[in-house]
C-alpha angles and dihedrals in degrees: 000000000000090000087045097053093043089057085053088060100051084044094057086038092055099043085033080061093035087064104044083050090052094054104033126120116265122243117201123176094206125166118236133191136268116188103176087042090039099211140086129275134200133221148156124246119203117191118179123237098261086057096112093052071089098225120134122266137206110248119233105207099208110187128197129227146248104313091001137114147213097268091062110086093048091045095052114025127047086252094138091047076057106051087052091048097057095019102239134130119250114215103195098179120188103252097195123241105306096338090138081214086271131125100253117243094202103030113043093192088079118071104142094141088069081042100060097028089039126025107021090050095045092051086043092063092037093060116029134041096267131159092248098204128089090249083069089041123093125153127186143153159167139273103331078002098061078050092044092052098041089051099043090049101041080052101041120040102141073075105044138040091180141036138161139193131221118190083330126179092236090165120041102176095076092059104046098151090052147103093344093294090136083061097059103034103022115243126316089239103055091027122036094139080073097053096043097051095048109043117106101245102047085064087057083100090064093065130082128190119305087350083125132033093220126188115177128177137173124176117247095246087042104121079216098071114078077061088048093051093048087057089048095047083047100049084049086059092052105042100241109157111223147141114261120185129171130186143163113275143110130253088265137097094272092074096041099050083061101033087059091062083063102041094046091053094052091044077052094046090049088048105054091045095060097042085060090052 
């Protein structure tokens, strides 16, 4: 008896996994296209298990950040469990090494602000089922990503209708000797005009209420909130309606495994609200 009702068990297990197999989200490395960078650029698509019902689904743009690469979030965070859970697809990009997801004043090789705005987006919709309007559109990060998202989309709103922020560097100009910013924007000493007209929260002027659906979020030990909490107090100012949560927490992937939990469930909650009008 005892035999008989384990291999029951490994019977229910094994069809039990067979099932979850069947039905997970897919995750595919493929290489897209940059003209005005001319090169080849890697990314991960997540598409979520219901993906072949061939209805149309709402993007999440997930960006990496500083030294990181588009592999990360998927490696290291739930994020396809997640995609499955709210049906959406997950965009994770390679951002380069310290590109902060901008066109680079100084150094034209970098543009991977039209990249990401223009021609990932364009070949996205091209290629996959995707909601091509900016209501079934939300980007976010981490890091240089959180940056990178909050700048694509203040900039960019005819794109996104949503964008968060984790442990972003939402201000660069406290920070001139770090993370090859002087690469891409010259020093802070021979070119200010550069850092002031691409730090997050000097785009801030460009937002009305409600234009964006905006959750931000810093841990408490980050060496990135004081900067966090300076784009929070400003939005306040300006009566910009958005989501700020702070935790403690490091700038590490302890806190963003868990932060994208967070994040995931609010870009859901934006999605379906504007598939029911």
């Amino acid at each position: 008896m005892i035999k008989i009702n384990t291999m029951r068990y490994l019977i229910y297990i094994l069809f039990f996994l067979g099932i979850n197999n069947a039905f997970a989200a897919k995750v595919d490395t493929v290489e897209t296209v940059s003209a005005s960078m001319n090169k080849k650029i890697k990314a991960v698509i997540i598409t979520p298990d219901d993906y072949t019902s061939g209805k149309d689904f709402p993007v999440l743009y997930l960006l990496h950040g500083y030294s990181g690469n588009y592999s990360n979030w998927p490696q290291k965070t739930a994020i396809s469990q997640l995609a499955d859970r709210y049906q959406m697809m997950v965009v994770c990009p390679d951002g380069g090494f310290g590109s902060w997801y901008l066109d680079s004043p100084v150094d034209k090789s970098w543009k991977y602000e039209t990249y990401v705005t223009k021609e990932l987006i364009g070949w996205v919709d091209k290629t996959y089922h995707t909601i091509k309007n900016r209501t079934g559109r939300a980007i976010t990060g981490l890091s240089m990503g959180g940056h990178g998202a909050l700048y694509l989309a203040f900039r960019h709103q005819d794109l996104f209708g949503a964008a968060g922020s984790m442990s972003g560097g939402v201000d660069i100009r406290p920070f001139p000797l770090k993370w090859d910013l002087a690469k891409r924007l010259g020093s802070y000493a021979e070119h200010p005009e550069n850092w002031e007209k691409n730090t997050v929260i000097n785009l801030v002027n460009l937002l009305t209420p409600n234009s964006l659906a905006l959750a931000i979020e810093c841990g408490t030990e980050d060496f990135f909130y004081q900067v966090n909490l300076n784009l929070h107090n400003l939005l306040l100012e300006r009566n910009i309606p958005h989501d700020f949560t702070t935790r403690p927490g490091a700038h590490n992937w302890n806190y963003w495994s868990n932060a994208i939990y967070y994040q995931t469930q609010f870009f859901a909650r934006y999605f379906e609200a504007n598939a029911k009008g």
